[in-house]
Every structure is written in structure tokens, then in C-alpha cells.
N, C-alpha and C positions, 0 to 999 in steps of 0.2 A: 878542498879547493876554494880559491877565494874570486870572489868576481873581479870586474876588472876597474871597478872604484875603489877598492882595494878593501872591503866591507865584506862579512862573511857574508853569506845567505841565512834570511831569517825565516821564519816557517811560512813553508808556502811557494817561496823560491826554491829555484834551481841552478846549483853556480854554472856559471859559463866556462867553460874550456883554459885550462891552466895556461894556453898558446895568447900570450898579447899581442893586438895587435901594433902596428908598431906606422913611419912614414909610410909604406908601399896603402897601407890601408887606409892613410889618409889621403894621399893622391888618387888612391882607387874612386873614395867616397867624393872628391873632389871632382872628380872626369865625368861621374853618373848625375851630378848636378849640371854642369854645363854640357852634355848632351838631353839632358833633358829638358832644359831649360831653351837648349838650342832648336830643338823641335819643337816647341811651342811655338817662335818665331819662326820655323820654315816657311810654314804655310805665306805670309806677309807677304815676299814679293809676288804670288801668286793669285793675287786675288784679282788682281785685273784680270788676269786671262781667264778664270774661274769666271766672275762676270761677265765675259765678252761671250763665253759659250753658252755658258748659263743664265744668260741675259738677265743678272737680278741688279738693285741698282746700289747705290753709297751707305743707303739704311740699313742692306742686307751684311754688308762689309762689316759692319760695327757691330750689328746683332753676332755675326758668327765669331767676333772678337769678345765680345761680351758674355756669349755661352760658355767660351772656353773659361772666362775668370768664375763665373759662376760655378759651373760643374770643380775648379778648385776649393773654392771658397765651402763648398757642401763636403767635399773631402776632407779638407783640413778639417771641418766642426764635426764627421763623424770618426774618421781615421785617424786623426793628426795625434791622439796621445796613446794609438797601439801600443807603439812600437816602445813605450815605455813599459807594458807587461812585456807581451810575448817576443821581446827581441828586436833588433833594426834587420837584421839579414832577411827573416819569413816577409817581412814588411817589404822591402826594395827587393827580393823576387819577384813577389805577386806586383809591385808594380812597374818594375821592364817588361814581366808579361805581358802586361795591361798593355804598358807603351806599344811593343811590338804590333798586339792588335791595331793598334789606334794605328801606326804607319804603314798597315797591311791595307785597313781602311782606304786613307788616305790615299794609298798607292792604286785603288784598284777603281775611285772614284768615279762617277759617272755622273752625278750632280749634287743639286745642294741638299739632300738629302743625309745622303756619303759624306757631304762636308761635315753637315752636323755633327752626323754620328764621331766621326772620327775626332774632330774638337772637344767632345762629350769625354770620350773613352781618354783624350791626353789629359783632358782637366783632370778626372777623377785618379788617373796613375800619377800625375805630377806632385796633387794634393797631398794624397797618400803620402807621395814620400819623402817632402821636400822637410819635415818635421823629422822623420828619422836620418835624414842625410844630414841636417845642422846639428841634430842630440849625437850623432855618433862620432864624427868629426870633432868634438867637445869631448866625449867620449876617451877618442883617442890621445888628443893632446890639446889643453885648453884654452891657450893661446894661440896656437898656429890654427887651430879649429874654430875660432872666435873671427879671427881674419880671412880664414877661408871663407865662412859663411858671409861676409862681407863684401868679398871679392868675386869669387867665382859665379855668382847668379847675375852679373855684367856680362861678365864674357861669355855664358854661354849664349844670353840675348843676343848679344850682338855678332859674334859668329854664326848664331842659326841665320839671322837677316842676311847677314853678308854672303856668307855661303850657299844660303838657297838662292839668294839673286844673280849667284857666278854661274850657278850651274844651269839653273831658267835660262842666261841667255846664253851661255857656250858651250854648256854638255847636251848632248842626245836626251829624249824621252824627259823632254822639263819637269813634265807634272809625275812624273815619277822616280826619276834619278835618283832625287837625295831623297825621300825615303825609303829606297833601297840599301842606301847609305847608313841611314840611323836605326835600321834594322838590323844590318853586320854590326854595327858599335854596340847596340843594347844585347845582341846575345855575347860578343864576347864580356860584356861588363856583368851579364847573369851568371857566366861562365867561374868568374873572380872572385861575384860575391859568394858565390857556394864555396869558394876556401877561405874567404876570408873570415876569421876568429871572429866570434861575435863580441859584442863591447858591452853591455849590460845586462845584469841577470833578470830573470823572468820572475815576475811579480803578481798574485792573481790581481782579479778586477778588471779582465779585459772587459766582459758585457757590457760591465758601468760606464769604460771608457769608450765604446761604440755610440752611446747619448751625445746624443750634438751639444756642446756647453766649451763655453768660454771661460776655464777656470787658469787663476793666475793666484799662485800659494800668496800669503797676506803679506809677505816681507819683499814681495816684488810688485807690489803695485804702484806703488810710486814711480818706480823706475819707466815702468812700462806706459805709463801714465806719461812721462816724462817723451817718451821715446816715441807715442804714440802720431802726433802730429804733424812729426816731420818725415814718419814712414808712409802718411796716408800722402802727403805732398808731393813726393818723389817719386814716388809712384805714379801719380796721378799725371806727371809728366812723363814716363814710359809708356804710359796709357795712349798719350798725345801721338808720341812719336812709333807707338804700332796700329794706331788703328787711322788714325790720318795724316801720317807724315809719311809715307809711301805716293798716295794721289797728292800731298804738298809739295812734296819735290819733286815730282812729276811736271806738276805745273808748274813751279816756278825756273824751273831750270830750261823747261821746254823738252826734256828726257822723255822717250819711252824703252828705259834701261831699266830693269829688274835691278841691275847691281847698284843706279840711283835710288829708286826706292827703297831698295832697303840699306841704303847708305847712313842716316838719319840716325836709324835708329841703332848704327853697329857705332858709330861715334858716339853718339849719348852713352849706349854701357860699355864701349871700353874707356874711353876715359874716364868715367865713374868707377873701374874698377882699378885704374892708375891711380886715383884721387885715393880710391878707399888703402889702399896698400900702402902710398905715401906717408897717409896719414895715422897710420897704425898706433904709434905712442905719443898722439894726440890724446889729452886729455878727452873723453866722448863730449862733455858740452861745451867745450871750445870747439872740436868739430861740426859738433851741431848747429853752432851758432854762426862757421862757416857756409855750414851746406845752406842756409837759410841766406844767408847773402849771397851766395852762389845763385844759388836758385828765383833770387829774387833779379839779378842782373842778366841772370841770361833770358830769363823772359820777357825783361824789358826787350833785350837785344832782337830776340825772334820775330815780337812785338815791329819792332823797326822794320825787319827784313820781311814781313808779309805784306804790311803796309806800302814800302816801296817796291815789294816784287824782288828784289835783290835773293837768288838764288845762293849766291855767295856767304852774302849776310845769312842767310838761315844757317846755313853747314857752320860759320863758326858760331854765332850764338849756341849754336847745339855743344857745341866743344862747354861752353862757358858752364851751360845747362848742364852737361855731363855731369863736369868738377861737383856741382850742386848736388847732382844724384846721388853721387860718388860720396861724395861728404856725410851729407846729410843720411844716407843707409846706412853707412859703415858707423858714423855716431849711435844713428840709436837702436843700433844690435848690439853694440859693445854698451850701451847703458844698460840692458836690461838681460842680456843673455847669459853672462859670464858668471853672473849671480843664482843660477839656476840650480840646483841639488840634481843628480844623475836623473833621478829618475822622475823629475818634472822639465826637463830640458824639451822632447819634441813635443809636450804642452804648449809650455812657454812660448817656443817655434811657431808652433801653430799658430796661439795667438796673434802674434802680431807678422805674421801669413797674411792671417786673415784680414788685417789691415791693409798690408799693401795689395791686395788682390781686390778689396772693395775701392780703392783709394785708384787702380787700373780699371776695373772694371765696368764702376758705374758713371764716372764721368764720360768714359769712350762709349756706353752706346747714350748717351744724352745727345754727345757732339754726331750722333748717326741721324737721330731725328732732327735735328738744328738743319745741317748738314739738303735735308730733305724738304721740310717744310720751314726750314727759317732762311736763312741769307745766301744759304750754298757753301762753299767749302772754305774761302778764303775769310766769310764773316764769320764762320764757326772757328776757324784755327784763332782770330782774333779774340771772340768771345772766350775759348778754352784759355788763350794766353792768361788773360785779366783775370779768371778764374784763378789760374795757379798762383799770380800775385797776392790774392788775397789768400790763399791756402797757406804761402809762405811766412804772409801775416801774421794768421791764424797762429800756425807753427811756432813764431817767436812769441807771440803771447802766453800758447801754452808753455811752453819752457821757462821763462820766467816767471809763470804764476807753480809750474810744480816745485822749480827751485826753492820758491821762497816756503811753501810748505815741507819740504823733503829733498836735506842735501842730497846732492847727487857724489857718491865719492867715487873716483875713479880705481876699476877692478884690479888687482896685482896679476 
């Protein structure tokens, strides 16, 4: 039997099952990341009401945003290149298991205690397995797997926001509805993944790869290099738009609608994930070089709209923001990802994971203490803005200092 990179197994290995998998298995791999991706953002429009019971204040809102990217970011650097020995399938069961915990958690919550935990438990299942869901999906078909991984982690953002905030303000049992919801979806998807063929053979070295290390083979550093500074950027503005553009649009619209707060953040990733798909057989550093003026005008624009309060002005600058998002992820995954060998792909992943999850992470709880002991929410959203403008900066700088060391050629 031959594995499914089409390479025998060499000693040590185990081939994988002669069943390829085929479309149903990349859609499958495709639906487990935008639900999981979308329960991360459930919790968002929630937090008000969490603090209103819970009496904690804006510093706690960003702390429990910023736990959840941490407990990723420690996932990815000890889990994230499992799934290159012992399989992607053992990997994405143990972590829907995981999930389900975490929205049992969640569900059954009684204060910020229960928050934690449950933020804890999604980081570490999401971590886990957001490297074997991009290597397997590549796995399966390397173009449409290349776009997936560029597409579908918008939508699921942005559907979790949107749809926990439908259900917070018009279904029954707020604080627990939709995670009763993403309970039924993650067991039928554990359901799936037990028949679904697995996509690459087992390899030893799992112990070695359990070592938390940022390793990236010597023929993709450049790239990655390349790819680096406009993933931490775009990031850095979902970061924005979950941990304080819920209480932004709150205020500026004069809302106390769930479905406005988490309105913000469902436009920023879905049009980043229209941009990313549009822009599919874009050259990556012409999109990149896109997402960087994207990203640089739409923060001017939000920039605008906090300043004069215009509630309007912010929802579309966020469209503009989006495009940026959109652009600028979908570039520099396709700079560095498609270049990957089978079984350094959910490495690869990992790594620059691990970038947009620092790039979310640590700017949102900065802007929780600003937020508290600096100017209060409208000078921190101003301060975050000018922040990202110079991130954007940043970002064209690096891109044309790795170009000029290490063409970038675009993948077939």
C-alpha cells in the first residue's frame, strides 16, 4: 500500500489505508475549521452580560480574550507538528473532544472562573488542531486546500460572532443555546472524522515533536520570512475587532444589540474571506502588497469614524479593513504554505499560527489595560488604530527587504 502522497512508506512508517480521501473530505476538513473557529468567537457578544452578572470590568474582557490566544499559541508550539507522525484523524478527535468539553464548560458556567476554564480548554483544542486541519486539507488537494486554508478561518470568525449574537438576543437560554448548538455540530463532525481516510502516513518522532520549537525546513524560510509581517498585521486587526469592537459599536451606534456587537467583527471576516477567494490566482506578493494598502486605508477610515463618532463610518471602514484582512492572510499562506513537503505542512501551519495568534493576542490584552488605566475605550480604539498603521508599515518594509534577498516565485 502506498500512502497518500503517493510515496511508499519508509521504515518506521505505517501506510495509510489504500481508500483516498477525496472533495467530501475536504469539505468535511473545511466545516471542522469554521466551527471551530466559530466557537471561539461565540462567547464575544457575550461578555456584556457575563460582566453585568459577573460584575468584572473592560481589563477582564480582554484578559479572557487574551487567555484564549495564549492557551493556542502553547498548543500550536507543543501539539502543532503531531499530526505529522501519528496521523491528522487521532489529532482532530482528541481535539472536538476537547472542544465539546470546553462548550459543556461554557454551557454550564456560573462565573469567571467557568469562563476561564472554558477559553483554556477551546484554545488548547483549537491549537491542536488548526495545523492538522490546514496539512490535511493540502493533503487532500493542494490547491483547493491552499484556498481553503485562506478562506474558511473568516467565516468561521465571523459566523460564530454573528450567530451567537442572533441567538443572545432572539432565542431562549442566551448563555447557553448556541453552545448547545456547537456541541450537536462537533459530535456529528467526530462522527465523520472516524470514516474519514486518513491523508498521511505515520512517521516516528512523535516525543521530539511534543518539544515546543518553531522549526521551519531551511528552503522555507524565506518565504515564511516573507509572509511573516503581514500575518502578524491582520491579525492584529481581528484582534481589534474581538476584543473591543463589540463595546465600540455598542457605543457608537448607541446599540445594546448582541447582533451589533458582534456585527464588526462578522464583516471584517467575511469579506476577508470574499477578498481571499477572489483573489485566489493573484500572484501572493501582489496580494500581499494589496492587503497592505487595504489594511492601511481602512484604518485610516475607522481612524475617521471614532474620531467623529460616526457609527456608520466604522461598519464600512471595517468592510475596507476586511478586504485588507482578506488579502493580506490569503497572500501570505499562499507564500509559504504550498511549498511545504507532506509531512512538514501542520509544522509549517503551526508556525505561522503561531504568528497570527501572537499578532491577536497580545495587542488585545495591551488595549484591556489602556482601556482601564489609560484614556478609556474610544482613546485605546484610536491608539490600537495608529498601532496597526505602523504594523502595515512594518509589513511593506518587510516584504520588500525579503524580496530583495529571496525571490518569491509564485506556487503552480
Amino acid at each position: 500500500m502506498r500512502s497518500s502522497t503517493g510515496s511508499p512508506p519508509g521504515p518506521g512508517q505505517r501506510a495509510v489505508p489504500a481508500r483516498r480521501p477525496g472533495v467530501a473530505s475536504l469539505v468535511l476538513l473545511a466545516s471542522i475549521v469554521v466551527s471551530l473557529l466559530a466557537a471561539s468567537s461565540a462567547p464575544t457578544p457575550l461578555y456584556a452580560r457575563y460582566a453585568a452578572a459577573w460584575h468584572f470590568s473592560s481589563i477582564t474582557t480582554t484578559v479572557v480574550f487574551g487567555v484564549y490566544a495564549i492557551a493556542v499559541l502553547l498548543s500550536l508550539l507543543i501539539f502543532g507538528r503531531v499530526s505529522d507522525h501519528i496521523g491528522r484523524r487521532p489529532v482532530l478527535l482528541a481535539a472536538l473532544a476537547l472542544q465539546t468539553a470546553a462548550m459543556t464548560v461554557l454551557t454550564t458556567a456560573g462565573g469567571l472562573d467557568a469562563l476561564f476554564l472554558g477559553r483554556v480548554l477551546q484554545g488548547i483544542s483549537t491549537g491542536s488542531a488548526l495545523g492538522a486541519l490546514g496539512a490535511a486539507m493540502l493533503d487532500v488537494d493542494r490547491r483547493r486546500g491552499t484556498l481553503a486554508n485562506a478562506v474558511v478561518p473568516g467565516i468561521g470568525t465571523g459566523m460564530g460572532a454573528l450567530l451567537s449574537g442572533w441567538l443572545v438576543q432572539y432565542a431562549p437560554a442566551p448563555t447557553h443555546l448556541v453552545y448547545l448548538v456547537l456541541i450537536a455540530v462537533f459530535v456529528v463532525q467526530g462522527t465523520a472524522v472516524i470514516r474519514m481516510p486518513e491523508t498521511v502516513s505515520r512517521t516516528p518522532g512523535v516525543r521530539a515533536a511534543l518539544r515546543p520549537e518553531l522549526a521551519i525546513p531551511s528552503g522555507l524560510r524565506a518565504p515564511v520570512l516573507a509572509a511573516a509581517p503581514i500575518l502578524f498585521a491582520v491579525w492584529a486587526l481581528a484582534g481589534f475587532y474581538g476584543s473591543l469592537g463589540p463595546a465600540l459599536a455598542r457605543q457608537l451606534s448607541g446599540s445594546t444589540s448582541t447582533v451589533v456587537a458582534g456585527l464588526g467583527l462578522f464583516l471584517l471576516a467575511v469579506t476577508g474571506s470574499l477578498a481571499a477567494l477572489a483573489l485566489d490566482r493573484v500572484a501572493p506578493r501582489i496580494v500581499m502588497l494589496l492587503g497592505i494598502a487595504l489594511l492601511a486605508v481602512g484604518s485610516m477610515a475607522t481612524l475617521a469614524a471614532v474620531d467623529t463618532g460616526s457609527p456608520l463610518g466604522f461598519f464600512g471602514s471595517t468592510l475596507v479593513a476586511g478586504l485588507g484582512f482578506g488579502a493580506g492572510y490569503q497572500g501570505g499562506i499562499r507564500t509559504a504554505v504550498p511549498r511545504a513537503a507532506p509531512h512538514d505542512r501542520a509544522g509549517v501551519l503551526s508556525v505561522l499560527f503561531v504568528i497570527c495568534y501572537v499578532g491577536m493576542g497580545v495587542p488585545s490584552v495591551i488595549a484591556g489595560v489602556l482601556i482601564v488605566h489609560g484614556g478609556g475605550l474610544i482613546a485605546t480604539a484610536r491608539d490600537y488604530t495608529l498601532f496597526i498603521l505602523v504594523l502595515a508599515a512594518a509589513a511593506l518594509a518587510g516584504l520588500l527587504l525579503t524580496n530583495r534577498s529571496a525571490r518569491l516565485v509564485t506556487p503552480t
